[in-house]
N, C-alpha and C positions, 0 to 999 in steps of 0.2 A: 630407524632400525630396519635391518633388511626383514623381506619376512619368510620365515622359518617354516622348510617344507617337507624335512620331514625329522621326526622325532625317534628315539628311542626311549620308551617305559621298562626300566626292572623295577621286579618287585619276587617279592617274598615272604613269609610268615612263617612263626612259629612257636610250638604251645610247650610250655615248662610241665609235661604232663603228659599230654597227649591222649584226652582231654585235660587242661589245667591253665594255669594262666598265659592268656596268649598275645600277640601281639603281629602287627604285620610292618615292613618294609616297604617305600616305593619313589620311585625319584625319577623323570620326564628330564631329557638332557636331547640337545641341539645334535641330531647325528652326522651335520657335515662340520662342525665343530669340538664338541665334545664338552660344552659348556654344561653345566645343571643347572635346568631352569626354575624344577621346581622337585621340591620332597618333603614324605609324610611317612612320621615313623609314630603308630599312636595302640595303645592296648586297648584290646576289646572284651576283658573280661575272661570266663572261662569259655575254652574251646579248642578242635579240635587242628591239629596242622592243618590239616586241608581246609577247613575251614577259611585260616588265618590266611591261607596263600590264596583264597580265592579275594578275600578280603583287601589282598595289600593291589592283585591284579584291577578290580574295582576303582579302590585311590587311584592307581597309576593312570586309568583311564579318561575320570574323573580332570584330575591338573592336567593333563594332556588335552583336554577341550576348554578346558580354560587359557590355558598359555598357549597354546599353536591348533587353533577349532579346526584351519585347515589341513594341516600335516597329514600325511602317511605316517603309519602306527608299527613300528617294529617293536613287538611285546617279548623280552627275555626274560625268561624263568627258569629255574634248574627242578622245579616240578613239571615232571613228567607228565603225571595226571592233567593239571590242568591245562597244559597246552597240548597234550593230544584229544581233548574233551572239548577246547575252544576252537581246534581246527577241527573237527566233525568228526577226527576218525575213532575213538572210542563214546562210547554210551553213557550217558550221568544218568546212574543206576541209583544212588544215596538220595534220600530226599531232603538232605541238608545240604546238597550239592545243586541241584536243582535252580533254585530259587535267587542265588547267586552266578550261576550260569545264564541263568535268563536276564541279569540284572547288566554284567558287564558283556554278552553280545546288544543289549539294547545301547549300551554307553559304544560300542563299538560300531555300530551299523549306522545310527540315527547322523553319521556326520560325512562329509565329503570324503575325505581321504580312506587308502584304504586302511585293514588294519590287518599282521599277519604275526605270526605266534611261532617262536623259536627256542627251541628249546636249550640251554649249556650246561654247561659242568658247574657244581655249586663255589669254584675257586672262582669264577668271572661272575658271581652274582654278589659279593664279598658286602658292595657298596648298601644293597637292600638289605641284606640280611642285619649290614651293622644298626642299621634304622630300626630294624625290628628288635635286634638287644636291647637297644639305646630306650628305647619305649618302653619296654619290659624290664629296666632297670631304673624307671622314673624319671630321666634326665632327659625328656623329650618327647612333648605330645604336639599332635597335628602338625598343619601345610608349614610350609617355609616357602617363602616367593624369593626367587632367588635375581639379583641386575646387573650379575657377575662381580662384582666386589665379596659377597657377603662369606662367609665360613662356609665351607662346604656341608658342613653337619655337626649336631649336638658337640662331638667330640672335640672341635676345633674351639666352637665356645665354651665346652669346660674350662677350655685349657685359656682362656681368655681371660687377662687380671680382675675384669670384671665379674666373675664368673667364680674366682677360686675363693675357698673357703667356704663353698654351700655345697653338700652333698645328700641328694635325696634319704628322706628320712626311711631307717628301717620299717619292720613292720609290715603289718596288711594294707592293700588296696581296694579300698572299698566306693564302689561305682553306682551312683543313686542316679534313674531314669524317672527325671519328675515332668508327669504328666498334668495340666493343667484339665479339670474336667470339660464336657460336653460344652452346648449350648444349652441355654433356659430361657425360659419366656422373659426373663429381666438382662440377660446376657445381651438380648438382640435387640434389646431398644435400650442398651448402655445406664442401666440401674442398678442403684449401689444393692449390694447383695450381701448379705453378713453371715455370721457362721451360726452356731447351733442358735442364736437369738433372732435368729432374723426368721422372715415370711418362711424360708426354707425349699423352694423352688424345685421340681427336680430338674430333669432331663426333658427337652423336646424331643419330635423325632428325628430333627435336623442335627440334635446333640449325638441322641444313643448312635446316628448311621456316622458322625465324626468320630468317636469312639472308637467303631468298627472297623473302622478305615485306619486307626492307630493301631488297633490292635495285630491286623492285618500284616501292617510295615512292621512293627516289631516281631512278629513271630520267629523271623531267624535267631529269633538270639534268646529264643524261650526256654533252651535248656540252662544258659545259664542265670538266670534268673530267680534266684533264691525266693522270694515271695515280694508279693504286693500290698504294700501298705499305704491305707487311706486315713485320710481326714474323714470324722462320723459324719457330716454335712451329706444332705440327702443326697444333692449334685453329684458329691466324687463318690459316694458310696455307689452309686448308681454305676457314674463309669468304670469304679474298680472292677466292681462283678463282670461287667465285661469282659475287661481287661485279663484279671485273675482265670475264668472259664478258658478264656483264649489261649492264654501262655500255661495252662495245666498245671498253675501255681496255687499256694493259701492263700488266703487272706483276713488279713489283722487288721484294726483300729487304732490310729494314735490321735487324741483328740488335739496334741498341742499341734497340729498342723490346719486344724480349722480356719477358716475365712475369718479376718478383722472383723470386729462386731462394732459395727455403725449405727446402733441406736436409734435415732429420729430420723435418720436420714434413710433409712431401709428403705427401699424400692422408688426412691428418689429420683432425678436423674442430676446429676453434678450441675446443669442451669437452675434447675429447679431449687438445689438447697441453696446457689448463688446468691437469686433473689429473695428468697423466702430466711436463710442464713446466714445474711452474709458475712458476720463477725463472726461466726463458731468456723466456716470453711474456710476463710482470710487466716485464721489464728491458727486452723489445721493445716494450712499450708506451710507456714510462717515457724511452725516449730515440732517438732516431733515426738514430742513433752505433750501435745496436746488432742484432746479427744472429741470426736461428737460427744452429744448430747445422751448419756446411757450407752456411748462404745469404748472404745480403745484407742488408747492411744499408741503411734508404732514402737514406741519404745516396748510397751506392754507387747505388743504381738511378739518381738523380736528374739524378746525371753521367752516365751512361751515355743516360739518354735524353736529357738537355738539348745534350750533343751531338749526337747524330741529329738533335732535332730543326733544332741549327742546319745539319747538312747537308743536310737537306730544304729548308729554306727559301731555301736558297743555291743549288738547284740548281734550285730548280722558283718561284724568284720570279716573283711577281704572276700566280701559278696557282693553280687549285682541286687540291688533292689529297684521294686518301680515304685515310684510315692507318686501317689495321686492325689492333688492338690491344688491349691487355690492362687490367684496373682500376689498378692500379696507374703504369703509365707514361701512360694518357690522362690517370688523378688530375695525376702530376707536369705536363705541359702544361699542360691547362688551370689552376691553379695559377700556370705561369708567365705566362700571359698574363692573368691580373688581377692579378698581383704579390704572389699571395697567400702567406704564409711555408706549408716545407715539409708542417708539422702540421697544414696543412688539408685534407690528407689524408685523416686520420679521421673529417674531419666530410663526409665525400662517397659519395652511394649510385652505385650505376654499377651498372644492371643487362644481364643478357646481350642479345646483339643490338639495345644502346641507341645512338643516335647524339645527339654531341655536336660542337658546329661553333665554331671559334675561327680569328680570322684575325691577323696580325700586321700592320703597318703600316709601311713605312721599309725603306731597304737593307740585308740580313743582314750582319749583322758589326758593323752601326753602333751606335751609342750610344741614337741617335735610337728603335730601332727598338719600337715599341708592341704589346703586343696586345690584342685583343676578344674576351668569347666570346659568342658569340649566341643556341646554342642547348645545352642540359645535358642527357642522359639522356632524352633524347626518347625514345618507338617510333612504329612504321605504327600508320596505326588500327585495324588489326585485332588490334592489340594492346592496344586501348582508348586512346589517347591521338589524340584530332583532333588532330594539329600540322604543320603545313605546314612541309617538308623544305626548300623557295627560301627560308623568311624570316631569311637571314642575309646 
């Protein structure tokens, strides 16, 4: 494939509200071609347009260093704001503007090619904008990698037979930001850790400064963030209060999101009950029906959390919440919202102070009701991973 030198990004956003539920637009296309290499049309909860349009700017920079690292960057927006603000000549005055400003000149500068910022009329921005309906009408979340066959956008695959007869459920959009807690002295030398029955461990100081550093990456998105809810377990209560101080939210208790309770095996390490075990871990592996010695089995966790989680969702519908919680019961959700059977459990890494964003779609209780996850195991980047905490 020849290689692609330079690119055009639009993008766009915008909030049913203003502030109210928003969404952003953004699609990187071949600009001596005219091909779509790649687009992401994904909601970010409550917020404000401008927000949204910095948001969608961001994505578009984003796939554009993925698909074409070298390219030249022609950035088209029909906001005024942001592209007189990217090109130097007005001032980022708003301190919700700020921080996102800083975020996509760093995605713009850090790479070879150049990047420059033009501003059009919103009738030639049509293609972002439809991204950003499409997202805020549930029929289309995150990237699309495009190898020139594929649908140009949600819309085409509605319209696809494989496609017709599913229509995004009515209802609220309720977007849960589960935060796995800290480090703990049994975290860092991989020892089983259990919930309110266990040693009860809290936080290192390698944890609380992880925390920090989450709390930090999520701040842009702390207005909308209805509150922070924890598992009692000393661990996530520890990192809630962080969390909750940080984002100038409440904070509430839900005990069914506690840690599995492992019994004998508590502060174990997984060789260690190998040898010492080996019929109770053999049998724990082997069925899901089965429990250590004085813990739980995952079937038992599953219920336990999968009703929490329906009382979360029923209480705090068509709100951003952050749950802060444990591998196992973030495993059992996320799981529930792609439908995935319980045993995929195993096949899921979940490291400490990782954030993972799933949202449901539809009225809790209902039949109807969908979910999405958006983002898995993310960290800040200063824990090595560039990934932007809005793009859900």
């Amino acid at each position: 494939m020849a290689e692609i030198r330079r690119v055009i990004v639009e993008a766009d956003g915008g909030s049913r509200g203003n502030p109210g539920r928003a969404a952003y637009g953004a699609l990187v296309k071949d600009a001596d071609t005219g091909r779509v290499l790649a687009e992401d049309g994904t909601a970010i909860g409550v917020a404000s347009n401008n927000v949204a349009e910095y948001r969608g700017l961001i994505a578009g920079l984003t796939m554009a260093a993925e698909v074409a690292p070298d390219a030249d960057i022609e950035v088209r927006m029909d906001s005024k704001l942001v592209v007189e603000q990217m090109s130097g000549n007005w001032k980022i005055k708003h301190p919700d503007m700020r921080p996102l400003a800083m975020e996509a000149n760093r995605l713009a500068t850090r790479r070879r090619g150049a990047t420059t910022y033009t501003w059009v009329p919103r009738e030639q921005n049509k293609h972002a904008d439809r991204l950003a309906n499409e997202a805020l009408d549930g029929i289309r979340s995150g990237v699309t990698r495009h190898s020139g066959d594929e649908a140009d956008s949600a819309v085409e695959v509605a319209e696809s037979p494989a496609y017709r007869g599913w229509s995004p459920p009515g209802g609220p959009v309720t977007t849960l930001v589960l935060v796995r807690h800290g480090a703990t002295a049994l975290t860092a030398e991989k020892r089983f850790s259990g919930g309110l029955g266990s040693s009860n461990p809290g936080l290192t100081d390698e944890g609380r400064a992880q925390v920090r550093e989450v709390a930090d990456w999520l701040s842009p998105i702390g207005e909308a963030v209805d509150v922070v809810v924890t598992s009692p377990v000393r661990r996530t209560r520890e990192s809630a209060e962080i969390l909750a101080e940080h984002l100038g939210v409440g904070l509430v208790e839900e005990p069914g999101f506690a840690e599995m309770e492992f019994g004998t095996w508590d502060g174990m390490t997984f060789a260690e009950v190998r040898d010492q075990r080996p019929d109770e871990i053999e049998a724990w592996l082997g069925s899901l029906d089965a429990a250590p010695d004085g813990g739980e089995s995952f079937r038992e966790v599953e219920k336990r959390v999968l009703d929490a989680l329906s009382r979360i969702l029923e209480g705090h519908a068509g709100k951003t919440v952050v749950v802060v919680g444990h591998v196992t019961p973030i495993k059992v959700i996320v799981a529930s919202a792609v439908d995935a059977p319980l045993s995929s459990l195993f096949r899921m890494e979940l490291s400490t102070a990782s954030v993972s964003v799933v949202s449901f779609f539809g009225d809790p209780g209902s039949d109807g009701i969908r979910g999405s996850m958006r983002l898995y195991n993310a960290q800040p980047p200063g824990a090595g991973q560039m990934l932007d905490p809005q793009r859900w």
